[in-house]
SEMAR-330486 format. One record per atom (N, C-alpha, C, O, CB): residue number from 1; x, y, z; residue in three letters; atom name. Coordinates in nm, 3 decimals. Glycine has a CB too. Layout:
N
NUMI     n      east     north        up   res   atom
NUMI   NUM         X         Y         Z   ALA     CA
...
***
This chain:
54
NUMI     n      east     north        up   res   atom
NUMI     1    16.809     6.791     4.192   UNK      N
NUMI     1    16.695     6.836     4.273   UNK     CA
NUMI     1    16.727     6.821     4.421   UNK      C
NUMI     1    16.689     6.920     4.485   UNK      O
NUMI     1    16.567     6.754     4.237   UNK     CB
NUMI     2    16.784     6.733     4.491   UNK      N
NUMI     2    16.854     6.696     4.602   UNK     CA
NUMI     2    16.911     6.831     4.681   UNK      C
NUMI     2    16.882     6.881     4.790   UNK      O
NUMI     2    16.967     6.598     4.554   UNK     CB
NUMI     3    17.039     6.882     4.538   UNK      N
NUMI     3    17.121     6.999     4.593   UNK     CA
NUMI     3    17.052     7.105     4.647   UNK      C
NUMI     3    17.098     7.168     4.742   UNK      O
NUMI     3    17.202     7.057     4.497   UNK     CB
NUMI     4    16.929     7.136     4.587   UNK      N
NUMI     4    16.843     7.236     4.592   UNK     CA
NUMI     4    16.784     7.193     4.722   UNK      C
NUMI     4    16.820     7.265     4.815   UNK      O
NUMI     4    16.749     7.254     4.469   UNK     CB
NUMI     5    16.719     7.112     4.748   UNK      N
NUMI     5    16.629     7.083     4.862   UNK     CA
NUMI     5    16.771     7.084     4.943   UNK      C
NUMI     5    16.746     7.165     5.032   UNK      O
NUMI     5    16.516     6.930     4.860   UNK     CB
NUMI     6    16.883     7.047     4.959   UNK      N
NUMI     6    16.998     7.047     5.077   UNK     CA
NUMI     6    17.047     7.211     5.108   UNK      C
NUMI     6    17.076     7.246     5.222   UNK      O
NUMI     6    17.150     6.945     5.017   UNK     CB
NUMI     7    17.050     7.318     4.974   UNK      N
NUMI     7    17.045     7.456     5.000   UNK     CA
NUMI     7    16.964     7.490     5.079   UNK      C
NUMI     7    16.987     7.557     5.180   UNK      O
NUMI     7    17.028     7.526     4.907   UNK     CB
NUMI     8    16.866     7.452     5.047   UNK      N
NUMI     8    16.731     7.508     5.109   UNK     CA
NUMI     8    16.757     7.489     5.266   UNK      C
NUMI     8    16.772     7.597     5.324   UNK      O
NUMI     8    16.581     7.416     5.053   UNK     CB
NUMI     9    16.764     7.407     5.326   UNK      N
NUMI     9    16.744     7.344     5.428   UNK     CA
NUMI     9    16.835     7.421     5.520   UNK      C
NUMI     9    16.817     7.480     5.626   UNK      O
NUMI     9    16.763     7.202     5.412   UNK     CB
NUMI    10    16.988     7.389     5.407   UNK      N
NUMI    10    17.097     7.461     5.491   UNK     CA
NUMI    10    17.049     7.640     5.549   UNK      C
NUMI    10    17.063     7.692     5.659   UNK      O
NUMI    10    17.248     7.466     5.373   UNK     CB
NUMI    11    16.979     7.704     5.397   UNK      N
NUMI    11    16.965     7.823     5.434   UNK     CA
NUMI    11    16.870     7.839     5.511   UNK      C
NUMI    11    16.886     7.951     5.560   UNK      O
NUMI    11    16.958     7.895     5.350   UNK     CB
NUMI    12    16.769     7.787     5.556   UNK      N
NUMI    12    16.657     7.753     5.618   UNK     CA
NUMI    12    16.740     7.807     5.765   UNK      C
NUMI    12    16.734     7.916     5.821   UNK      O
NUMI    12    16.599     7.579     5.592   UNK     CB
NUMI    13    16.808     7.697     5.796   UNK      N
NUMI    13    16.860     7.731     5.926   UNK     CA
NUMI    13    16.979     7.831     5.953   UNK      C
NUMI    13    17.033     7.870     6.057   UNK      O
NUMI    13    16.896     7.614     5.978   UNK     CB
NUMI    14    17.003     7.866     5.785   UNK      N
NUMI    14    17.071     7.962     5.837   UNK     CA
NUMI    14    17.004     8.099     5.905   UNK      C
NUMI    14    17.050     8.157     6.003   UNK      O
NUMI    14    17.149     7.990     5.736   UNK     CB
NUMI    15    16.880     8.139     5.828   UNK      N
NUMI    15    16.828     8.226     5.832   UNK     CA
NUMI    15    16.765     8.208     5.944   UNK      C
NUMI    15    16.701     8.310     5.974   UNK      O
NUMI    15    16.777     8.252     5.736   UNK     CB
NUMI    16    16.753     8.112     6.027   UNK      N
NUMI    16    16.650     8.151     6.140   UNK     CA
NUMI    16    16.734     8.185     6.259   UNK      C
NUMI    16    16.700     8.239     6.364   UNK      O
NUMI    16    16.541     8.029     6.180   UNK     CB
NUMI    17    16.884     8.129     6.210   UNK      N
NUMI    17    16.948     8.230     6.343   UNK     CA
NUMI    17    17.002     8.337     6.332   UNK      C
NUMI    17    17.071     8.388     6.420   UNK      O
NUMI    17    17.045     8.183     6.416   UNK     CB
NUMI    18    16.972     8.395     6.206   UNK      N
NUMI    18    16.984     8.549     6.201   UNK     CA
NUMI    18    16.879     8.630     6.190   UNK      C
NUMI    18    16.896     8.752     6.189   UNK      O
NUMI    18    17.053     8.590     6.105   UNK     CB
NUMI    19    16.775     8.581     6.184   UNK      N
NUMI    19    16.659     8.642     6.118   UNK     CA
NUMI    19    16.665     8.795     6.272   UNK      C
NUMI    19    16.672     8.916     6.249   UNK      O
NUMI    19    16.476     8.493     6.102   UNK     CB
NUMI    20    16.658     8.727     6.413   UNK      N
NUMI    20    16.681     8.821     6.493   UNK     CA
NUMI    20    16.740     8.926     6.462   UNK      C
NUMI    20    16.693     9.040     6.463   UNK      O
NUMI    20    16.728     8.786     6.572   UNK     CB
NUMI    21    16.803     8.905     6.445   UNK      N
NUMI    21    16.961     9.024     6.427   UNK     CA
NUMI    21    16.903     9.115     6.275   UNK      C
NUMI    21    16.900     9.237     6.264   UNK      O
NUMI    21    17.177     8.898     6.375   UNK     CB
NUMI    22    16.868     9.028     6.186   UNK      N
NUMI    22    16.829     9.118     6.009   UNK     CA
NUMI    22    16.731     9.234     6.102   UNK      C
NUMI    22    16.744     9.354     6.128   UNK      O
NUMI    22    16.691     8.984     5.832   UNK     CB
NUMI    23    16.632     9.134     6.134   UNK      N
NUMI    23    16.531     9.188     6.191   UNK     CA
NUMI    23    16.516     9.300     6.269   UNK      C
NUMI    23    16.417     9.373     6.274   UNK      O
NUMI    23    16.494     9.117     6.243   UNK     CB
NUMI    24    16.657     9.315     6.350   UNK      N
NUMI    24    16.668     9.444     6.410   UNK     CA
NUMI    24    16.749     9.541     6.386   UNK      C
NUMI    24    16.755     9.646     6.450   UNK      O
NUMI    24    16.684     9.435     6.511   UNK     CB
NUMI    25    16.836     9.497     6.258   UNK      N
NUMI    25    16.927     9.570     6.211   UNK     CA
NUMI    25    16.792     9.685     6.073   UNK      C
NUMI    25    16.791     9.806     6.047   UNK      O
NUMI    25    17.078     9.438     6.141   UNK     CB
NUMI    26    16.710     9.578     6.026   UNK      N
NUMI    26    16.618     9.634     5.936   UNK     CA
NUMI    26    16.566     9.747     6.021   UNK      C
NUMI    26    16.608     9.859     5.990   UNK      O
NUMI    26    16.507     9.532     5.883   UNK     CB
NUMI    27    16.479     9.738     6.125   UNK      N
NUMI    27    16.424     9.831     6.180   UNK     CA
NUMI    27    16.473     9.921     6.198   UNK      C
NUMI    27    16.423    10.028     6.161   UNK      O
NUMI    27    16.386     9.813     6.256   UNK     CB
NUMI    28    16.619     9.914     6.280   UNK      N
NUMI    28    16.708    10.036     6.274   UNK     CA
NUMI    28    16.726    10.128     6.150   UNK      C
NUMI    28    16.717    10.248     6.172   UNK      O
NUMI    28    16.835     9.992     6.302   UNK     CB
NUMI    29    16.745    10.092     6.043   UNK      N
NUMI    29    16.731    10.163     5.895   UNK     CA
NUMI    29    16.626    10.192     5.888   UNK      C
NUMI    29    16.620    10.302     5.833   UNK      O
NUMI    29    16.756    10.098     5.775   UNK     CB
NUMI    30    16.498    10.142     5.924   UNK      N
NUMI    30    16.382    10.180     5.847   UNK     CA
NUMI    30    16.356    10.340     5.935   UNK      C
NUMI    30    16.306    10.445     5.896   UNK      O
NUMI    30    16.239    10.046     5.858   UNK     CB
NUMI    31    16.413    10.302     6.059   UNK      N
NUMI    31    16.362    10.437     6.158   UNK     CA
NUMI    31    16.469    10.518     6.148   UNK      C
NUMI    31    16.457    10.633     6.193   UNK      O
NUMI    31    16.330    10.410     6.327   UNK     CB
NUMI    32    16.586    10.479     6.093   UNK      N
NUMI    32    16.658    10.647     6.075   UNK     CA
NUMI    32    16.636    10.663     5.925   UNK      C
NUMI    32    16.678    10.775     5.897   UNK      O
NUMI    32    16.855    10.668     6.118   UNK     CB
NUMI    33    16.600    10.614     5.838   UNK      N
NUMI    33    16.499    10.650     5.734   UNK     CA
NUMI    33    16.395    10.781     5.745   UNK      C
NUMI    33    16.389    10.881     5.674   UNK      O
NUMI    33    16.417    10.531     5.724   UNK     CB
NUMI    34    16.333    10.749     5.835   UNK      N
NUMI    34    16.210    10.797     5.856   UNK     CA
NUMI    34    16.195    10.905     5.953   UNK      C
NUMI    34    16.105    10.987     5.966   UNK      O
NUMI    34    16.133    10.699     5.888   UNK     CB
NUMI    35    16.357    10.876     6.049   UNK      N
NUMI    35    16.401    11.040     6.105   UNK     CA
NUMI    35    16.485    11.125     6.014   UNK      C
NUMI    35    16.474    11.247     6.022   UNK      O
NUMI    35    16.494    11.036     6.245   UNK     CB
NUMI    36    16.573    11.066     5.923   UNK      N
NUMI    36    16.653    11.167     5.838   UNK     CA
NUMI    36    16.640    11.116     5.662   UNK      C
NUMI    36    16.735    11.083     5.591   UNK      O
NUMI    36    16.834    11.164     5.901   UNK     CB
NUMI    37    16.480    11.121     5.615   UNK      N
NUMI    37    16.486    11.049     5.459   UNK     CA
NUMI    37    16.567    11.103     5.399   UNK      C
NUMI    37    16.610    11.198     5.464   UNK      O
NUMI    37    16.372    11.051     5.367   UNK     CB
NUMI    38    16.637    11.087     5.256   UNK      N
NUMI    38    16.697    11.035     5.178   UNK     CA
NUMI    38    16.657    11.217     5.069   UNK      C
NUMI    38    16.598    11.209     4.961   UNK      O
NUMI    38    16.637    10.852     5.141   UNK     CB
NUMI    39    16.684    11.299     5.103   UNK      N
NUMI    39    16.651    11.436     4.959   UNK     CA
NUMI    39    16.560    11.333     4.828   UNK      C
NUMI    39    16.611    11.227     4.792   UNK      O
NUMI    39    16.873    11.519     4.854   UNK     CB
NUMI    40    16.443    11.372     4.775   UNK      N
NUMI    40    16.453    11.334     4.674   UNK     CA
NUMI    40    16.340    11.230     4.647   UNK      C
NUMI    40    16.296    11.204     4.535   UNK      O
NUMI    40    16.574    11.302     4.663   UNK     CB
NUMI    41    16.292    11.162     4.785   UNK      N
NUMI    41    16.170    11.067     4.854   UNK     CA
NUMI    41    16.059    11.165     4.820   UNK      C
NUMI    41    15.977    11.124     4.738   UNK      O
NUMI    41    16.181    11.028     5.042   UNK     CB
NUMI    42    16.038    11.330     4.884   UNK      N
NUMI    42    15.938    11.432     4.924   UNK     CA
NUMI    42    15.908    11.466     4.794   UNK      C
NUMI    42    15.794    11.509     4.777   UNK      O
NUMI    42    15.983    11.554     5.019   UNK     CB
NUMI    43    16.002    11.455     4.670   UNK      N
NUMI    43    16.027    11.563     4.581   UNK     CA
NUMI    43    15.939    11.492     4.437   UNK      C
NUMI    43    15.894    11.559     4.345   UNK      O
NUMI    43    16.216    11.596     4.564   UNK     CB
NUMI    44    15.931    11.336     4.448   UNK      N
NUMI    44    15.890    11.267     4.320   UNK     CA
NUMI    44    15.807    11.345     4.321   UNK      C
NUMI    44    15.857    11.450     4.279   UNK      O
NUMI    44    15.853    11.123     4.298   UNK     CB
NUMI    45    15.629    11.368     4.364   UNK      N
NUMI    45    15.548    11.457     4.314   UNK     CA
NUMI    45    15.519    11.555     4.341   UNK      C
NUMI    45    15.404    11.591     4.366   UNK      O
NUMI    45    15.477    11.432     4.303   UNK     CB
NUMI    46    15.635    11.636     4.341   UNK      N
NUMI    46    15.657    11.791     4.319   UNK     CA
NUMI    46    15.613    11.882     4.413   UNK      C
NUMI    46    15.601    12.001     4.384   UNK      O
NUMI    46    15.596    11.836     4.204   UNK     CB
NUMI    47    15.589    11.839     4.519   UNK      N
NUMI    47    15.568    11.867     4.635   UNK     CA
NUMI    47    15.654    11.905     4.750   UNK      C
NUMI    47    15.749    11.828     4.764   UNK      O
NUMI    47    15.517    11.790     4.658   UNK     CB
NUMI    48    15.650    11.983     4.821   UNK      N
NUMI    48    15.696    11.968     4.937   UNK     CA
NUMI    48    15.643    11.907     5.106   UNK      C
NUMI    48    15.666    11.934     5.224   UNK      O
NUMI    48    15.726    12.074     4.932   UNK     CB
NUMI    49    15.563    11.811     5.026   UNK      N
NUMI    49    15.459    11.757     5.112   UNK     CA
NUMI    49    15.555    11.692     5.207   UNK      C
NUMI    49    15.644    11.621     5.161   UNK      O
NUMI    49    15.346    11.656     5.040   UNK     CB
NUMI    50    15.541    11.718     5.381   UNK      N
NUMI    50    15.618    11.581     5.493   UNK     CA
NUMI    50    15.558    11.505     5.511   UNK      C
NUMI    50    15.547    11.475     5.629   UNK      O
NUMI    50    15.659    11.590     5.629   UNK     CB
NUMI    51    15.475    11.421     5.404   UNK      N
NUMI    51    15.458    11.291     5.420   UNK     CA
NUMI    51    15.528    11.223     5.300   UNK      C
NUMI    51    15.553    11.302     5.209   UNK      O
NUMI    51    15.315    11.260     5.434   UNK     CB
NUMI    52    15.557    11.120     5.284   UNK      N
NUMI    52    15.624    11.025     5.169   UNK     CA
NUMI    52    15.535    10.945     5.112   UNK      C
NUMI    52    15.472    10.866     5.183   UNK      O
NUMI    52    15.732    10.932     5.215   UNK     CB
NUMI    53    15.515    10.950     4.976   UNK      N
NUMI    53    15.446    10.833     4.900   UNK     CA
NUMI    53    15.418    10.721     4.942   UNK      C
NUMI    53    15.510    10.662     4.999   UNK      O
NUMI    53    15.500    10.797     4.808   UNK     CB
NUMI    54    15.331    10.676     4.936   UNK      N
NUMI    54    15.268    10.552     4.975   UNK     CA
NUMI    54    15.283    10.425     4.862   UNK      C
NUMI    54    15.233    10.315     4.885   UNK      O
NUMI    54    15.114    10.588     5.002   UNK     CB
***
């Protein structure tokens, strides 16, 4: 139980000095996502609707 609570901790801090960086690397994907989606997002309900499922 120790090891676990010492993972934790370790990843704890790992993650908070990257969380910046995930954090802006995520956004970057989410917004060229959302300028150039993926064929196939528009298409599940048979639509050619430009909005994407919710």
């Amino acid at each position: 139980m120790q090891n676990i609570e010492h993972f934790l901790h370790k990843y704890q801090s790992l993650a908070s000095s990257y969380s910046t960086h995930l954090k802006a690397y995520i956004v970057s994907i989410v917004r060229k996502l959302l300028q150039h989606p993926p064929k196939g997002i528009y298409s599940i309900n048979g639509s050619n609707a430009p909005t994407a499922p919710i």
